[in-house]
C-alpha positions in Angstrom: 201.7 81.6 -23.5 199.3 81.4 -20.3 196.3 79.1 -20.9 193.6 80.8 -19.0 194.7 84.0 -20.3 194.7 82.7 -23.7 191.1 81.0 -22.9 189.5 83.8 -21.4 191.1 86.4 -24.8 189.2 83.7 -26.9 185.7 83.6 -24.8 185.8 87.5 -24.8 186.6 87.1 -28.6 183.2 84.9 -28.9 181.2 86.9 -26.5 182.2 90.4 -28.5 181.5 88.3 -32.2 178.3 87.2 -31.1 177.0 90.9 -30.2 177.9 92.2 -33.4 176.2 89.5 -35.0 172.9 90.2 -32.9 173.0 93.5 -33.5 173.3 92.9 -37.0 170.8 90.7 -37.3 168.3 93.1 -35.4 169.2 95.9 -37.5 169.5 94.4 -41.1 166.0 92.9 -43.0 166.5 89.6 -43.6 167.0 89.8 -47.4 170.1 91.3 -46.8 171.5 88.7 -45.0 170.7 86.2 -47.8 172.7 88.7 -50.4 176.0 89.0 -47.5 175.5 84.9 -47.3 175.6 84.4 -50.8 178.6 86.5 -51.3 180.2 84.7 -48.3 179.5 81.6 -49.6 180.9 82.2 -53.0 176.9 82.2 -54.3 175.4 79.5 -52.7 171.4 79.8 -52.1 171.4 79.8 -48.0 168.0 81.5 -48.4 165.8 78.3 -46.6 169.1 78.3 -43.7 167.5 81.7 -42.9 164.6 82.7 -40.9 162.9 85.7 -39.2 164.8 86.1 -35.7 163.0 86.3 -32.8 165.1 87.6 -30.1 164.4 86.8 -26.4 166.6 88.2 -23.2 167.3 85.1 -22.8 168.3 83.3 -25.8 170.4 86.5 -26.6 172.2 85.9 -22.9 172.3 81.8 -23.7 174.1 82.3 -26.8 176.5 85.0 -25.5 177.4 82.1 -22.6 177.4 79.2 -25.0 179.9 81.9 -27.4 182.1 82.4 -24.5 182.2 78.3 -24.0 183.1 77.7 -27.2 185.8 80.0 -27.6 187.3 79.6 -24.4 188.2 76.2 -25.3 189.2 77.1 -28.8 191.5 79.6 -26.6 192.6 76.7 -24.4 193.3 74.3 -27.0 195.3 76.9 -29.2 197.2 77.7 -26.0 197.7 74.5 -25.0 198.9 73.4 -28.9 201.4 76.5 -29.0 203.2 75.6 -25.5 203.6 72.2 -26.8 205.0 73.0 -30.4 207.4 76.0 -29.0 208.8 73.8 -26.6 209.7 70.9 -29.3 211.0 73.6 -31.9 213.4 75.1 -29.2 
């Protein structure tokens, strides 16, 4: 498996996950992200974890950047663990 390929897939993965997640949060009132949190959370009360957003250019561009980061070396390291564990299972 290539690294930077696998990097890149994972930063693109972050980037895409993060839009969906904005536009979600633009789009749904903020009630109905405590019900979808409580059901992800098998019923825990996140209700004081969530706020009103306030969305600005560039804290919707940060996070997109800081989403690509962070999967690109999630990418990396998975890459880098799966070359290392198909070469000592050969």
């Amino acid at each position: 498996m290539r690294s930077f390929v696998a990097a890149v897939a994972g930063g693109l993965t972050g980037v895409v996950v993060s839009f969906v997640c904005a536009v979600f949060v633009s789009v749904f009132p903020v009630g109905f992200a405590n019900s979808y949190g409580a059901l992800v959370f098998h019923g825990i009360d996140i209700s004081g974890l969530i706020v009103k957003p306030q969305f600005t250019v560039v804290k919707l561009l940060l996070g997109f950047v800081y989403a690509f980061v962070t999967g690109f070396v999630i990418g990396g390291v998975f890459s880098y663990c799966y070359n290392v564990t198909d070469k000592s299972v050969r």
